[in-house]
C-alpha positions in Angstrom: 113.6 114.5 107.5 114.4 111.1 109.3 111.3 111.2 111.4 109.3 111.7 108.4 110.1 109.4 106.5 109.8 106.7 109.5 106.4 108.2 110.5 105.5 107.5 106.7 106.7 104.1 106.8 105.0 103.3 110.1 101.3 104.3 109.0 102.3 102.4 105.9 103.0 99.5 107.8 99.7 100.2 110.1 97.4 100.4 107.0 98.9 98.5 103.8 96.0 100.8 101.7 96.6 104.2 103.1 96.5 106.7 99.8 98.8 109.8 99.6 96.3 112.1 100.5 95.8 110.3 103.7 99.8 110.5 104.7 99.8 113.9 103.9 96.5 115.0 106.1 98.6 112.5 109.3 102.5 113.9 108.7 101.5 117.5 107.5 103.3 117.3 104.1 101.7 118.6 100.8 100.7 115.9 98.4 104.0 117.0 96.1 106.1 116.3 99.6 104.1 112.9 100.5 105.3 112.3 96.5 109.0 113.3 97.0 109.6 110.8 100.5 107.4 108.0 98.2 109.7 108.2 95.5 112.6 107.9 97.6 111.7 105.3 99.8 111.0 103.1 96.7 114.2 104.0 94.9 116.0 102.8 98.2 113.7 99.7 98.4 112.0 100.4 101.5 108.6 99.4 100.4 107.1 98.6 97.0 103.3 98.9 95.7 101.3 96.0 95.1 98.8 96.1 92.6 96.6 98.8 90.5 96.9 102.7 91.7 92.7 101.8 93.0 92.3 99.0 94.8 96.5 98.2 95.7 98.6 98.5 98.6 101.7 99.3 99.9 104.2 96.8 101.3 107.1 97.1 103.5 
């Protein structure tokens, strides 16, 4: 679970406009798992998103 979610963070932090879809193709989760870690890591403040759904990014 632990490497996931730092494998998530680290193409996060490699592209800022990655979309779920993408994180879920490069750590092998479905699109429901890529949701679950998202949620979490933003409830524990790890990252936030900046701006619209199209056209935002992520930030670490």
């Amino acid at each position: 679970m632990e490497r996931t979610v730092e494998k998530i963070l680290a193409l996060i932090k490699v592209n800022p406009r990655i979309t779920q879809k993408q994180i879920g193709a490069e750590t092998g989760l479905t699109r429901r798992g890529v949701e679950w870690n998202l949620k979490k890591l933003k409830n524990e403040g790890r990252f936030k998103r900046i701006g619209p759904a199209k056209g935002g990014h992520w930030e670490v």
